[in-house]
C-alpha positions as CSV (number, residue, x, y, z in Angstrom):
1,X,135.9,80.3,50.0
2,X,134.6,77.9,52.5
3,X,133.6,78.6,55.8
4,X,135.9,78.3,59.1
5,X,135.1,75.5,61.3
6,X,134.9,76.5,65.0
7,X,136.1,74.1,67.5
8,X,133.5,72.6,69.4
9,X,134.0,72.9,73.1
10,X,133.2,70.1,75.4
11,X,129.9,70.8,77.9
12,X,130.6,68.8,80.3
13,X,130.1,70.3,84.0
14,X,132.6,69.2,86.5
15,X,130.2,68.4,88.9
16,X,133.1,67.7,91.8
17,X,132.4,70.6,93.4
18,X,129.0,70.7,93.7
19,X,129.3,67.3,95.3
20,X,131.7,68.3,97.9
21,X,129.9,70.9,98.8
22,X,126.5,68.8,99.1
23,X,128.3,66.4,101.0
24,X,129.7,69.1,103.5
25,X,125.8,70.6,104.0
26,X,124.7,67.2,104.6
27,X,127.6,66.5,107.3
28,X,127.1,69.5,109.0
29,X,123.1,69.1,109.5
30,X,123.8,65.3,110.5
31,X,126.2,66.8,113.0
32,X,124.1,69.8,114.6
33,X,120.7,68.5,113.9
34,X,118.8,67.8,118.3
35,X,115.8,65.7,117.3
36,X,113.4,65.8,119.8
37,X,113.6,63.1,122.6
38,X,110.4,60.7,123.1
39,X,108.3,62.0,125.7
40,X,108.1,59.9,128.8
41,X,104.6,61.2,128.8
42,X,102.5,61.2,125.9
43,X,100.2,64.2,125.9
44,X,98.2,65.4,123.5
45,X,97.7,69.4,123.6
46,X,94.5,71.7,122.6
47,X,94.7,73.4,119.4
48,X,95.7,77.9,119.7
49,X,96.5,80.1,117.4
50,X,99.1,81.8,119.8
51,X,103.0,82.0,118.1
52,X,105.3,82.6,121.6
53,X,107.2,79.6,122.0
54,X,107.7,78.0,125.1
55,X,110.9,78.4,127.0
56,X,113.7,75.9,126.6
57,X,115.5,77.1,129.8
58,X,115.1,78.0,133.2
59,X,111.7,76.3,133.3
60,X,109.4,74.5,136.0
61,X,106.9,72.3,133.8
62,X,103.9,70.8,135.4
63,X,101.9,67.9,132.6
64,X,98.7,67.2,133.1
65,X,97.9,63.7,131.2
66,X,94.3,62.5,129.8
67,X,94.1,60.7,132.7
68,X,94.0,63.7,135.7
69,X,98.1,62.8,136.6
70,X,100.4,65.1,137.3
71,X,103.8,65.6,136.5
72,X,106.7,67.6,137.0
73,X,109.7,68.2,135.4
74,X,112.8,70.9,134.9
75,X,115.8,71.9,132.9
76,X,117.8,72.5,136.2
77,X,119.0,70.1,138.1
78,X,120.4,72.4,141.0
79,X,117.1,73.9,141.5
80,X,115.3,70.3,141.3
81,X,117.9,69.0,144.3
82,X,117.1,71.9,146.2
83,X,113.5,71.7,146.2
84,X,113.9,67.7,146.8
85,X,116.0,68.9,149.8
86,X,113.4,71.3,151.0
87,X,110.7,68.7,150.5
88,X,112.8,65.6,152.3
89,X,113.6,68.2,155.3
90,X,109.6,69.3,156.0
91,X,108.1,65.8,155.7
92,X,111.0,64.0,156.6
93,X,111.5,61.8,153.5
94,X,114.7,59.8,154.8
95,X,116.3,60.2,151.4
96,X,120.2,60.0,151.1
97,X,122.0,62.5,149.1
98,X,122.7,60.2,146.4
99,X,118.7,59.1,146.1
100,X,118.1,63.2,146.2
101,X,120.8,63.5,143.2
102,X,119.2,60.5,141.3
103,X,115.9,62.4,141.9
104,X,116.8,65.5,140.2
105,X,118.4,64.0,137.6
106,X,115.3,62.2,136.4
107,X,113.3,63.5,133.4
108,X,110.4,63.7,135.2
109,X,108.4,63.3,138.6
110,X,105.3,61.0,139.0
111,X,104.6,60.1,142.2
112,X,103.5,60.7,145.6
113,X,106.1,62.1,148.4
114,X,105.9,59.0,150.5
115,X,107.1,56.9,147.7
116,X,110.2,58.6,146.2
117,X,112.5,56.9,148.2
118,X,111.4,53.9,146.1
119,X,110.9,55.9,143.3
120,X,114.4,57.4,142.9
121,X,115.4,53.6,142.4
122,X,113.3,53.2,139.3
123,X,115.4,52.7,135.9
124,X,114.8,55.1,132.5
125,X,112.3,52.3,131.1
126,X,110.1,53.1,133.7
127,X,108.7,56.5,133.7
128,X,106.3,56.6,131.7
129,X,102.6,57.0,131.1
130,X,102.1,53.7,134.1
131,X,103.0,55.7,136.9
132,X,100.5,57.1,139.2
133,X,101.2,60.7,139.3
134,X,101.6,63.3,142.5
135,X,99.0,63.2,143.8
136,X,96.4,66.4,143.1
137,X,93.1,64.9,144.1
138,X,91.7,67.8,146.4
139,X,92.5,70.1,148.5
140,X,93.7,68.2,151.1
141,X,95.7,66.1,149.6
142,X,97.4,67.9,146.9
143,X,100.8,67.5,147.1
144,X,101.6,69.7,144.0
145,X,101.0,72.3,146.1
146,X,104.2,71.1,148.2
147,X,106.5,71.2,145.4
148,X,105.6,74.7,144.0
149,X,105.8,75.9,147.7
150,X,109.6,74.2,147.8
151,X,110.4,75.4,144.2
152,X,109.1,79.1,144.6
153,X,111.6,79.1,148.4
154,X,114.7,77.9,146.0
155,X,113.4,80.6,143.2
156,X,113.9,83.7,145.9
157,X,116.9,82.4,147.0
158,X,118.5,82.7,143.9
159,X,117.1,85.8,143.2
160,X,118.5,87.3,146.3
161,X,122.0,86.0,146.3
162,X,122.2,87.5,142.2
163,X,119.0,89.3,141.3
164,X,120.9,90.6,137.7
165,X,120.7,87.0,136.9
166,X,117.9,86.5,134.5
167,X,118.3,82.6,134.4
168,X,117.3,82.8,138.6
169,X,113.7,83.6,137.4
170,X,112.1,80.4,136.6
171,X,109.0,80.2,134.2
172,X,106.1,78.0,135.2
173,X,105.2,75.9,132.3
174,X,101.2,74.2,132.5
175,X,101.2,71.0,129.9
176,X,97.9,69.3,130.0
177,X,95.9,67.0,127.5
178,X,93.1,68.2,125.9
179,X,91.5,65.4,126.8
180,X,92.0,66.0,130.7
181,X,89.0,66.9,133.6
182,X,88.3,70.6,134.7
183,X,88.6,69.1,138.1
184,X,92.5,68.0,138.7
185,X,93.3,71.2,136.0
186,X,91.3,73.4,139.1
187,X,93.5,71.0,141.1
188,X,96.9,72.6,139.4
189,X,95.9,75.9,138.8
190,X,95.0,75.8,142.9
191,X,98.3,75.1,143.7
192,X,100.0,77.5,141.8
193,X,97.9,80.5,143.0
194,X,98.3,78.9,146.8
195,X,101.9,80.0,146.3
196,X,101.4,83.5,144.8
197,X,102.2,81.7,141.5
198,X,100.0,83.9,139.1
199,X,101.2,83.9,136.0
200,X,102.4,81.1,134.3
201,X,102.5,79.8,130.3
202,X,100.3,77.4,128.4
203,X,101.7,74.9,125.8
204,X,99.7,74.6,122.8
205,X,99.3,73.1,119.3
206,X,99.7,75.8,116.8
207,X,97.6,75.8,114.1
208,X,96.7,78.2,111.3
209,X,94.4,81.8,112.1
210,X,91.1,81.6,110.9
211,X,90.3,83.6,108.4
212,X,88.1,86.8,108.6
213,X,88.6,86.5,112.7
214,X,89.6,89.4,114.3
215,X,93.3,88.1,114.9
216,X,93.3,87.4,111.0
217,X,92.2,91.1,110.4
218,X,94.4,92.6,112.8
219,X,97.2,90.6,111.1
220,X,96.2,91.8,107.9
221,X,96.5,95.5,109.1
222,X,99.9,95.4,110.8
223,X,101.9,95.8,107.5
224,X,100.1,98.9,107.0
225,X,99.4,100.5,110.2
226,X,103.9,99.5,110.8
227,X,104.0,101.8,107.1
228,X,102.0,104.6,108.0
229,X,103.5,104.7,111.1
């Protein structure tokens, strides 16, 4: 008797589907990737092994270039036009309200408080790594210390008109090359603390934990210690 044949069944894969679906994932990461904007300012930070990540929001930044500059920038604009009022009030700027809203809406500051009149006129294309900074020399001519002065008066003013709101209290963000001078960073750091500014974050370069250091050791013991405990 001879043996019954078995139909043989086709192994083809629709793979329909699994295109679709690749096409969708690739759709929606083209869609919600942000890739990073160019910095206006290139600035090369030191190496830490620290893992807090610098705010995104509600942030004062002040960059410190190889070169001694300073800069300043923020995510909010309100708080930028009010410290621009502030500053155009005390020294008597003579800016309009449309050169204090073209102000605030730049990406960053570079330049001395006499010249941003002009400087509120400058197109996109222009700030970058050319301009000549605030100016943060010495003590007696450190107009960085103006700003933070204007900044921290529009940072208590928030936080007195709605002290719930977290987003009112601003974080002070230091940016500076590792290839900067001690001097102008003494220069910065003076002009925070001249404002009762005392605490305030670094950003880094991340890089790996050395190995048999102590914050290598103590990261080998959390696991346990979080076990026993």
């Amino acid at each position: 008797m001879g043996r019954a044949k078995i139909p043989r069944k086709s192994t083809a894969i629709d793979m329909t589907p699994f295109c679709d679906v690749a096409f969708l994932l690739l759709t929606f990461f083209i869609l919600t990737t942000k890739f990073k904007p160019d910095e206006k300012i290139p600035i090369n930070t030191p190496s830490s092994v620290a893992a807090k990540v610098a705010p995104q929001k509600n942030y004062i930044m002040i960059s410190l270039d190889k070169d001694g500059k300073a800069f300043l920038n923020s995510d909010r604009a309100d708080v930028k036009t009010d410290a621009i009022n502030i500053l155009n009030k005390d020294h008597n700027l003579g800016l309009t309200d449309g050169e204090v809203q073209r102000l605030a809406n730049m990406p960053i500051i570079g330049t001395s408080l006499q010249n941003l009149k002009a400087y509120s006129q400058y197109p996109t294309t222009a700030l970058n790594d050319k301009l000549p900074g605030i100016p943060i020399q010495d003590t007696a001519n450190n107009q960085l210390t103006e700003w933070m002065k204007a900044f921290v008066s529009v940072s208590n003013d928030l936080i007195s008109e709605d002290p719930e709101n977290k987003a009112n209290n601003m974080t002070i963000i230091l940016k500076g090359d590792n290839l900067s001078k001690f001097p102008q960073f003494r220069n910065v750091i003076s002009a925070l603390t001249d404002n009762m500014i005392l605490k305030f974050e670094m950003v880094t370069n991340p890089e790996m934990v050395p190995v048999g250091s102590e914050l290598w050791r103590q990261a080998q013991n959390a696991p346990a210690a979080k076990a026993n405990g």
